[in-house]
C-alpha positions in Angstrom: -18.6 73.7 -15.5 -14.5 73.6 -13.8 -12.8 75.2 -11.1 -9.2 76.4 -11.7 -7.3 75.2 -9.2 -3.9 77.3 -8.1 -0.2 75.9 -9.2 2.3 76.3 -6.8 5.4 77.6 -6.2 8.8 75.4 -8.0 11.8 77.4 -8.3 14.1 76.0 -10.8 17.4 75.0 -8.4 14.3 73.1 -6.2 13.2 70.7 -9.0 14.1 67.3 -9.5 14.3 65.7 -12.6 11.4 63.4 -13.2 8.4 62.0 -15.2 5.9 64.9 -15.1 6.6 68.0 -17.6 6.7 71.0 -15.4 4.0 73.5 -17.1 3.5 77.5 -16.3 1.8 80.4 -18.4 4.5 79.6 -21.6 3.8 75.5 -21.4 6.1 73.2 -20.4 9.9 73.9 -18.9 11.4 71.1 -17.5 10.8 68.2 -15.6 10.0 67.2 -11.9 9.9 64.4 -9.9 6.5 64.6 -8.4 2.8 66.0 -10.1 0.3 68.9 -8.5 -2.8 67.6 -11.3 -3.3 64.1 -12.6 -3.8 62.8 -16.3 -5.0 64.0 -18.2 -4.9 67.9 -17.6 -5.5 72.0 -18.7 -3.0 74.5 -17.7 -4.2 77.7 -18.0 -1.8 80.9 -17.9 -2.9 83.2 -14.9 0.4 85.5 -15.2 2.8 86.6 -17.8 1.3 84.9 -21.2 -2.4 84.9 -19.1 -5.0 82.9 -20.8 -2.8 80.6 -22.8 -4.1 76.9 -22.4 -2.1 74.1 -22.8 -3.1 70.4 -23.2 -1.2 67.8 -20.6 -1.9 64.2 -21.4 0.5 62.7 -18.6 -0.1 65.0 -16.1 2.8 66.8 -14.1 3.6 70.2 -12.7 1.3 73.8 -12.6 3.4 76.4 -11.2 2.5 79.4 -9.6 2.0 81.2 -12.9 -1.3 79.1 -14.0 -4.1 77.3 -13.1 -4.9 73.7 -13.8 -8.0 71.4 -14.4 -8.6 67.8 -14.1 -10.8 65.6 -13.6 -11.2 66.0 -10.2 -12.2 70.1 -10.9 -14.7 69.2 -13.6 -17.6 67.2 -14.8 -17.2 67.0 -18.4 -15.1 65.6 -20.7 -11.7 67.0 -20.2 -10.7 66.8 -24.1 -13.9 68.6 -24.7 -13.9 71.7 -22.3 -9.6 72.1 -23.5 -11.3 72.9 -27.1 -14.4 74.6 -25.3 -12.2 77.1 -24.0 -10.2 77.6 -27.2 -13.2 78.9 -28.3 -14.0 82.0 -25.8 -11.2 84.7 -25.2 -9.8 84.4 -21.9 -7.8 87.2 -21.8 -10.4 89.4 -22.4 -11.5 88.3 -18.8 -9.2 89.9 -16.5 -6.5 92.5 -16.2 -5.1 93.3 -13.1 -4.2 96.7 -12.7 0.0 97.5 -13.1 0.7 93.6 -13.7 -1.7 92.2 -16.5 -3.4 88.4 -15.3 -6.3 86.7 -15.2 -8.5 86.6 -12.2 -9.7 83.0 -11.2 -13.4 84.9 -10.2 -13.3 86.8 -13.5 -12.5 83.2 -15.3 -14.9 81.5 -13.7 -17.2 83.9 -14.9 -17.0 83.6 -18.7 -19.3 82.0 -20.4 -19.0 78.6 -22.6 -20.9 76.7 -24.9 -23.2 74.4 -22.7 -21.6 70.9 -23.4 -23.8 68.6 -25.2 -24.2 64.9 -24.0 -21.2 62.5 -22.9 -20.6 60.7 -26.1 -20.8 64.1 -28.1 -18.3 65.4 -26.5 -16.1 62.6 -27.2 -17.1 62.6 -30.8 -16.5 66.1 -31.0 -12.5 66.1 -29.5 -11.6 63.1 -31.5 -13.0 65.1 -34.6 -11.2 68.3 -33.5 -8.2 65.8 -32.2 -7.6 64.7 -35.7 -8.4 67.9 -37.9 -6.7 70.3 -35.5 -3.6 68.1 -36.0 -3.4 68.4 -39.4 -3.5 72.1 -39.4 -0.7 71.8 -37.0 1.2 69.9 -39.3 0.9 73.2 -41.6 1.8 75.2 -39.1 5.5 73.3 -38.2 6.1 73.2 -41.8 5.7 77.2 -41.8 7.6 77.5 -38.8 10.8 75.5 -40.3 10.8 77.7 -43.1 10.6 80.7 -40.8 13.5 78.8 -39.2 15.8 78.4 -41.9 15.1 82.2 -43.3 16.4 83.1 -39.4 19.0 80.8 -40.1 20.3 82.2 -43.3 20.2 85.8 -41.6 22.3 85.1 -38.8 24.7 83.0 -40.7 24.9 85.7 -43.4 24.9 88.8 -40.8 27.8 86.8 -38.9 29.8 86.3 -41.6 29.9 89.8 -43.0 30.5 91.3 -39.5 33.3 89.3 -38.7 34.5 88.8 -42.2 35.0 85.3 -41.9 36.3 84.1 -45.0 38.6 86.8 -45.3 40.1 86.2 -41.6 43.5 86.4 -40.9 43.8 88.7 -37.4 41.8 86.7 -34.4 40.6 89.3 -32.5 41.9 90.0 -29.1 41.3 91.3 -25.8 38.8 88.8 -24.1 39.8 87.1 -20.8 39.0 83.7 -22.5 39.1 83.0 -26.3 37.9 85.4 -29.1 34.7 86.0 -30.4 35.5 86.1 -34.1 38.2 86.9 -36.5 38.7 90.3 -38.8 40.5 91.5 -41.3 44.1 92.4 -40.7 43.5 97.0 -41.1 40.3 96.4 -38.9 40.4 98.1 -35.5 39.6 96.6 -32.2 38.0 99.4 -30.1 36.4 99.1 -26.7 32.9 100.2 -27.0 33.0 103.1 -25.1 34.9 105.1 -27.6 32.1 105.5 -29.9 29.1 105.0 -27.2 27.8 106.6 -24.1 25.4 105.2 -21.8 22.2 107.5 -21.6 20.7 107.9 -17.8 18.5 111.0 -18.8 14.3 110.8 -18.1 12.2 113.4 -20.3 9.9 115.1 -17.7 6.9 115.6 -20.0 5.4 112.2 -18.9 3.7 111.8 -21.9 5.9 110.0 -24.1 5.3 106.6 -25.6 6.9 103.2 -23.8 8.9 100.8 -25.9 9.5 97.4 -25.8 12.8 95.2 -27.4 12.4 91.8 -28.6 14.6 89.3 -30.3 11.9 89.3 -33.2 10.8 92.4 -33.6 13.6 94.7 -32.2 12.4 97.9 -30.6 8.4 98.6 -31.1 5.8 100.4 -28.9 4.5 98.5 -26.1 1.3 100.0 -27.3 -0.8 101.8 -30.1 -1.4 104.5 -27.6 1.1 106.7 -25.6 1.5 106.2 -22.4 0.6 108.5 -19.1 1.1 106.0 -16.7 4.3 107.1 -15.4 4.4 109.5 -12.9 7.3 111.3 -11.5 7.9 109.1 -8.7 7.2 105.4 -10.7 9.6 106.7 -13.4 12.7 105.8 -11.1 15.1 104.0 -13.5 13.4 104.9 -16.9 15.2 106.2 -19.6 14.8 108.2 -22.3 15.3 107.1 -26.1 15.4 108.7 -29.8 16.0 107.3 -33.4 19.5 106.0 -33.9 20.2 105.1 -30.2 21.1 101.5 -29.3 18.6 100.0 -26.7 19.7 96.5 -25.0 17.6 94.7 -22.7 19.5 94.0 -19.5 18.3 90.9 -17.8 19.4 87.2 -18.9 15.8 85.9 -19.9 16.3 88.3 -22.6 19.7 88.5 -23.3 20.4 89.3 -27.0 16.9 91.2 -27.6 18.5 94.7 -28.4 18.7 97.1 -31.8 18.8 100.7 -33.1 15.6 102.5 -32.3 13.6 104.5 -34.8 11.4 105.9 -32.4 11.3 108.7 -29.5 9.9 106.7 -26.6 11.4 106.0 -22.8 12.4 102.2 -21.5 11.8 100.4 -18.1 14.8 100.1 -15.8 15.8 96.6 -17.5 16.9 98.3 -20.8 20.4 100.3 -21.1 20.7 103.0 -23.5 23.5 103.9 -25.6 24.7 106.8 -27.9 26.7 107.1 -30.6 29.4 109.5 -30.4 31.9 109.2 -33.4 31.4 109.6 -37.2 32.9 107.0 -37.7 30.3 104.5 -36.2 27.4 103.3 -38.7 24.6 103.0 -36.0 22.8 99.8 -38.5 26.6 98.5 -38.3 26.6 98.0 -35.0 23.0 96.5 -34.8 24.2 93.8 -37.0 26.9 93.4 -35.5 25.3 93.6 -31.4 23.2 90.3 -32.6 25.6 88.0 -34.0 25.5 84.8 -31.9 28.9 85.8 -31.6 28.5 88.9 -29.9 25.2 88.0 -28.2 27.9 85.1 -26.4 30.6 87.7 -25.6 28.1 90.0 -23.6 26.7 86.9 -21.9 29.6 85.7 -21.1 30.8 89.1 -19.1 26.8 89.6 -17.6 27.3 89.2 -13.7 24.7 87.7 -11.6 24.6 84.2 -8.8 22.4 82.6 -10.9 21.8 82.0 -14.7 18.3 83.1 -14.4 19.4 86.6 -12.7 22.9 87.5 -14.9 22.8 90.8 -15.6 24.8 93.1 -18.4 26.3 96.3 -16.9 26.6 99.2 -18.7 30.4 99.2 -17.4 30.6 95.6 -19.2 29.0 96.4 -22.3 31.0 99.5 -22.8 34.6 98.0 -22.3 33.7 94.9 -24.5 36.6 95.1 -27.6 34.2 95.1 -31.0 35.7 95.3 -34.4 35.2 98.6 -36.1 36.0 98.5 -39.6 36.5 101.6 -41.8 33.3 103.6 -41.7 33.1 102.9 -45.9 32.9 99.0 -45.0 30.7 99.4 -42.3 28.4 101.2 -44.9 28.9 98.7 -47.9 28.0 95.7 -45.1 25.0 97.5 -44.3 24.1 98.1 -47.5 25.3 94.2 -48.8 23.1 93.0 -45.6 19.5 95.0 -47.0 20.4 94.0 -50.5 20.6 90.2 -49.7 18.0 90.1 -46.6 15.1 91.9 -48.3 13.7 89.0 -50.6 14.0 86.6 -47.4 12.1 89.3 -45.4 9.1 89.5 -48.1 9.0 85.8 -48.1 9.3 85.8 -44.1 6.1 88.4 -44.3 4.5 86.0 -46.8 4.9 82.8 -44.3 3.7 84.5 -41.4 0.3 85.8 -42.9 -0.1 82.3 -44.7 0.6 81.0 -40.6 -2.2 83.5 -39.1 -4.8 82.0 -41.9 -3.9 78.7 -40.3 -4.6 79.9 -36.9 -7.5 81.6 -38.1 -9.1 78.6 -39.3 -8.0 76.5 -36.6 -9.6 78.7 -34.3 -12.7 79.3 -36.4 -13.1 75.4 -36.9 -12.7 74.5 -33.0 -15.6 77.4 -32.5 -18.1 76.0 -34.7 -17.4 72.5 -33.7 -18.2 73.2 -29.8 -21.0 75.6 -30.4 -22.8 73.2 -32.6 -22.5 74.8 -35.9 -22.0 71.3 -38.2 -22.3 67.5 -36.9 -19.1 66.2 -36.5 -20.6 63.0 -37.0 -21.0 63.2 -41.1 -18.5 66.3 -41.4 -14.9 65.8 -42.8 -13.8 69.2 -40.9 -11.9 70.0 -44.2 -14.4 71.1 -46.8 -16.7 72.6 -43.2 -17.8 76.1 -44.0 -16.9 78.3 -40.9 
């Protein structure tokens, strides 16, 4: 039915701005001057977010993180076999042992709906073109809202950590500018008065592996615990427990930290800190860590040759000055924060199930469409059945 043909290699200092939308695992970042795959074209993700497919009308880029088709690497309508294999689980393919990805031989080797004649396949991506567009639609408006609640949070978080309004001492200590004001009886405090960097590595090997993200803060990486780690692969983990702060290290991630609840150990990119003094509120501080404000100040004194290879130090982190109110305000902030954060986080719940119905139906309709289940010819996609 296609061959998936191998991107190549395009380090970000080597491109030139161009025409052609650069395209990896994620989908497009950046430009370049010259294309790999002509228009139109599939990107499929072979590492990192492997199996994702992304739809390039003009052309462009496939780096070495994906596969492409076009029309040279197939025989059927290229519209057509994009929604074909939105219907069949890629992932489920291939998963290479230590780094997940998926296999070119194990892709080529799913199966597909067998594609109907020529001018069916055109009828049937024009019908998904348009129906699959307006459940798009849906979907933006969902994620704006999503937006705005995110935008509410951090504008609401920053200003009760900082104490805006109320301003009248800018605080001090940074080699260039400030990174908020506070109240006048605030403290500035370097953080490593109240925080000490944890290095430790439980030996049990059996404890469970957690991940940080800007959305979700600190989860498991999995629903099962993980054995994986044997004594000499666990090099540069760390060990973690309910109330410590975890911050991811690296600048493609810079910002996605918080306060775990869990027992667990982190890979080498995370740091791990302790709270030492009473007079920290650990939820304080996890506010306070993922202000934009803050976020910009431990950016801003990460180290690296290259934007996409900064790194925060735990000698960094831990001399950064951070306001430490009275351990009273820290607790009423905290408490003001859940109290006006809540509702927006029901409604946030309500939006993202109403956004997974969406996704269900958009994936349920492309299925039936490309396995036959309705004629798109007399079907209005809207009142279909699935």
């Amino acid at each position: 039915m296609a061959r998936l043909n191998y991107g190549d290699a395009l380090p970000t200092e080597d491109r030139i701005a161009g025409d052609y939308p650069v395209l990896g695992s994620g989908g497009p970042s950046g430009t370049h001057k010259h294309a790999n795959f002509q228009a139109p074209g599939i990107v499929i993700g072979r590492k990192g977010s492997f199996g994702s497919i992304h739809w390039a009308p003009a052309g462009g880029f496939a780096i070495d993180t994906a596969y492409y088709i076009d029309s040279r690497s197939t025989s059927v309508d290229l519209r057509w076999l994009y929604y074909a294999l939105n219907a069949v689980d890629l992932r489920g393919a291939s998963q290479d042992v230590g780094v997940p990805g998926l296999s070119r031989e194990a892709a080529h080797e799913v199966l597909i709906p067998v594609p109907p004649e020529p001018s069916e396949q055109g009828r049937i991506a024009d019908f998904l073109d348009a129906e699959t567009s307006r459940i798009d639609q849906l979907a933006k408006v969902k994620e704006r809202s999503s937006e705005l609640l995110e935008e509410r949070r951090i504008a609401l978080t920053s200003q009760l950590c900082f104490r805006g309004t109320e301003a009248v001492n800018t605080l001090r200590g940074s080699e260039i500018g400030s990174i908020g004001k506070i109240p006048r009886h605030w403290q500035v405090v370097r953080n490593k008065t109240f925080i000490t960097e944890v290095t430790s590595l439980s030996k049990t090997g059996e404890e469970e592996l957690l991940t940080v993200s800007h959305k979700t803060g600190i989860t498991p990486r999995s629903e099962k615990t993980v054995y994986m780690f044997m004594a000499e692969s666990r090099v540069g983990y760390k060990q973690c427990r309910p109330g410590d702060l975890v911050i991811n290290t690296l600048w493609a991630w810079m910002g996605a930290l918080g306060v775990s609840r869990y027992y667990g150990i982190v890979s080498p990119a995370y740091g791990v800190y302790r709270f030492t003094s009473n007079e920290a509120n650990p939820e304080y501080f996890d506010y306070l860590y993922r202000t934009p404000e803050y976020v910009c100040e431990m950016t801003r004194h990460s180290k690296g040759v290259w934007t996409s290879r900064l790194r925060l130090y735990p000698e960094s982190f831990l001399a950064l000055n951070t306001p430490m109110p009275p351990r009273v305000e820290q607790d009423n902030i905290v408490e003001t924060l859940k109290r006006e954060l809540e509702p927006d986080r029901q409604l946030r719940s309500v939006i993202q199930r109403s956004s997974e119905v969406l996704a269900e139906r958009r994936r349920a309709l492309i299925t039936a469409a490309v396995t036959g289940e309705f004629d798109v010819s007399t079907a209005s996609g809207r009142g279909v059945e699935v």
